[in-house]
N, C-alpha and C positions, 0 to 999 in steps of 0.2 A: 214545642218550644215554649220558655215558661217568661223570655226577655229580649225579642229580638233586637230592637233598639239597642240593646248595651252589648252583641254578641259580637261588636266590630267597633275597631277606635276609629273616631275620626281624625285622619291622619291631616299632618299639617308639613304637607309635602309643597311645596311653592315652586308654581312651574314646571309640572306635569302636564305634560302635551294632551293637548286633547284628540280621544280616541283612545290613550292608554288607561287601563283602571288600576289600582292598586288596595288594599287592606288589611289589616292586621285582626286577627281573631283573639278576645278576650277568652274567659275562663267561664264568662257567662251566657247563661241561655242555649241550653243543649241537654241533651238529653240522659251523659254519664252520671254514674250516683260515687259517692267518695269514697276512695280520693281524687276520684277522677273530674267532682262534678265543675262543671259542667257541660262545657261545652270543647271535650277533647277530642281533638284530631288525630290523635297519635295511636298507631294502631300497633305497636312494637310495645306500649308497656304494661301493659296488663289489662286493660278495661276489657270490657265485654266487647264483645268483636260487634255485635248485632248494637249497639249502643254506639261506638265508632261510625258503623255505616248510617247511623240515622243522621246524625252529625254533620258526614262528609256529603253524604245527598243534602240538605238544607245548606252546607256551603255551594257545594255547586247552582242548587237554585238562586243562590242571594248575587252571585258574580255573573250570572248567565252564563255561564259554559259547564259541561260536562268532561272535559277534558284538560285536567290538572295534572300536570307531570311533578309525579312522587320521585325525592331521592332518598337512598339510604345512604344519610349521611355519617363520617368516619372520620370530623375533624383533621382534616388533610387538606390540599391546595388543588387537587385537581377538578376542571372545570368540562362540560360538554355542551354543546350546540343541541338540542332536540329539536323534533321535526315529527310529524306525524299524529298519530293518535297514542294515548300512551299504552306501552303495555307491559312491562317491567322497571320495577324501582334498578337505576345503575347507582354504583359506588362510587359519587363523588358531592363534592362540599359546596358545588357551583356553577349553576347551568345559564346558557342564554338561548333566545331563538328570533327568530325576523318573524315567525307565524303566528295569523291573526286566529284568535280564538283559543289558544293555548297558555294555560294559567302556569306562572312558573310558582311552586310553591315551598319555601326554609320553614321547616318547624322546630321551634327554639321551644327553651322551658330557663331560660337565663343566659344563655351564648345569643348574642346579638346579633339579627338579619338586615343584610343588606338589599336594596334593589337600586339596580342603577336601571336609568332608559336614556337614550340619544335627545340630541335636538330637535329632533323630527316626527320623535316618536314612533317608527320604524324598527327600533333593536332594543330589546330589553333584556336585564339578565336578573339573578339574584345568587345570592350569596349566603351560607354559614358560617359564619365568624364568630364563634369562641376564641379563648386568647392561643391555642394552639395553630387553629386556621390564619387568625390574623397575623402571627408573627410569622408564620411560613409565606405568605402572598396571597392569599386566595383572592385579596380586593384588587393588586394588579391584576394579580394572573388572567382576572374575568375579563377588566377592562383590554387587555391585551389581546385575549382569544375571541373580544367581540370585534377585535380592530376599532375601538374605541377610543379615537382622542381623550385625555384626562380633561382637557377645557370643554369637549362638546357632551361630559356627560352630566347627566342629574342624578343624582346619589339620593339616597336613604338613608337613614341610619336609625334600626328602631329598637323597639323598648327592648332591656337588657339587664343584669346585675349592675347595682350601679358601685360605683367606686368605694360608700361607703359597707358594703358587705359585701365586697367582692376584697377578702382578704387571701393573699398569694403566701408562696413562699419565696427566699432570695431567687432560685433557678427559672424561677417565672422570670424575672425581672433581668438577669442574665442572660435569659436566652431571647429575648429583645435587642438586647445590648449589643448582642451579640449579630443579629438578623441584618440581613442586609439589606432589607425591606426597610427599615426607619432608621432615623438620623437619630442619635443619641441622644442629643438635646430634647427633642421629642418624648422620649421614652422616659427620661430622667420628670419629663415636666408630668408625666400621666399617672406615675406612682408616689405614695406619700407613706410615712411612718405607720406601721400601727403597732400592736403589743409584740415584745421582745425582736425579733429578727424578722416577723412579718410586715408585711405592706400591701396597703391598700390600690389597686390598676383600676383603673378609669379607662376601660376596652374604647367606649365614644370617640373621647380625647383621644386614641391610640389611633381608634380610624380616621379621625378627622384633620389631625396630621399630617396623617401617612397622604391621605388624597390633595391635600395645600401641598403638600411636598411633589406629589406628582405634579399637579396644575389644574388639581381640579377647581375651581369659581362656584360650582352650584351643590352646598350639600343642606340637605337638613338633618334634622334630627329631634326625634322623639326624647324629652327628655322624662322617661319611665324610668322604676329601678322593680322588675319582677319581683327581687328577695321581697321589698319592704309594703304590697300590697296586694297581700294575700285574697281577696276579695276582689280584685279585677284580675290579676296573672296565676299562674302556675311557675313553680322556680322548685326546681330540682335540688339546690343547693341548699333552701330550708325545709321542703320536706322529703326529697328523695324519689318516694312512691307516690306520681304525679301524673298531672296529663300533656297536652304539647300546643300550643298556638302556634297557627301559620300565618307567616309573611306572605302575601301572594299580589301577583304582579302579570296585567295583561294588554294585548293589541284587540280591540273589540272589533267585532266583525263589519258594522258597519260604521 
């Protein structure tokens, strides 16, 4: 490892119960070589597989568990409860669990990660929220399938494409409009002009709405923007052939 200091942001989560951990992995300090470098989690887009596992072992050492449940995520709303040791990646956008030791982990490259945890720090979940996931629900749908009050929970919201280069086209912006997840008002305040018929979505603002409008009280948020700092993030949107940071969120054992 060539920067472990800088391999993980120091998140500015406020009111994270103690016992739960939580971190988000930079681009730095790992062992991929470009475009991957360096410190890529993502074992779906091309890097060296043997380069990936060096990676994911140094993550597991740095959070104290070996047991991260991987999803193959698909930009959709469904969410699962996990339990156990992990053994297969399942196909969904958003998992939670009550077990202690068990890392729930979103690996983003510009689509924005969620983690919520309870009052008590007892139930924790995470989320994949690109603007597909987020216009379908996947931030209810978690907090619903955790049986989470929106008031009893503490949200996330971390680094992502941020509004000024995350430029959409109108059917982004319609099919919000249209979602029965946000109040239009909302949706109308989160996108702005940009050249000819496109506009600019502000995903943050989108979630951070959406959760005011349920009744959520406790969010934060990371204000990153991937696209614009190539040197800390990975963003798929400016170079494509890239690596993956994880959001990861847990119950520590003792």
């Amino acid at each position: 490892m060539k920067d472990e200091t800088s391999a993980f942001l120091n998140l500015s989560w406020e009111g994270l119960p103690a016992g739960v951990g939580a971190t988000f992995t930079t681009r730095v300090g790992g062992n991929s070589l470009p475009p991957f470098n360096s410190f890529n989690i993502g074992c779906h887009v091309g890097d060296e597989p043997a380069n990936v596992d060096l990676n994911r072992d140094f993550l597991k050492q740095a959070i104290g568990t070996d047991n991260i449940h991987w999803l193959k995520q698909v930009h959709g709303n469904e969410t699962s409860q996990v339990r156990g040791k992990f053994v297969n990646e399942i196909e969904v956008d958003a998992s939670w669990t009550t077990q202690k030791g068990l890392a729930l982990i979103i690996q983003v490259a510009d689509c924005m990660p969620v983690l919520v945890v309870d009052k008590s720090g007892s139930r924790i979940g995470a989320a994949h929220a690109g603007w597909r996931g987020l216009c379908s629900g996947v931030i209810p749908r978690l907090l619903e399938d955790m049986r989470l009050p929106p008031k009893d929970a503490l949200v996330w919201l971390g680094p992502c494409i941020g509004p000024e280069a995350f430029e959409v086209g109108p059917e982004v912006f319609k099919s919000f409009m249209s979602s029965p997840f946000f109040l239009a008002a909302d949706v109308d305040a989160s996108f702005s002009p940009g050249e000819r018929d496109r506009l600019h979505a502000d995903l943050q603002m989108l979630a951070r709405n959406q959760l005011a409008q349920l009744g959520c009280e406790s969010i934060s948020v990371e204000k990153y923007c991937t696209f614009s700092q190539p040197d800390l993030f990975y963003s798929y949107r400016r170079d494509g052939v890239t690596g993956r940071h994880g959001a990861l969120i847990w119950i520590n054992t003792n």
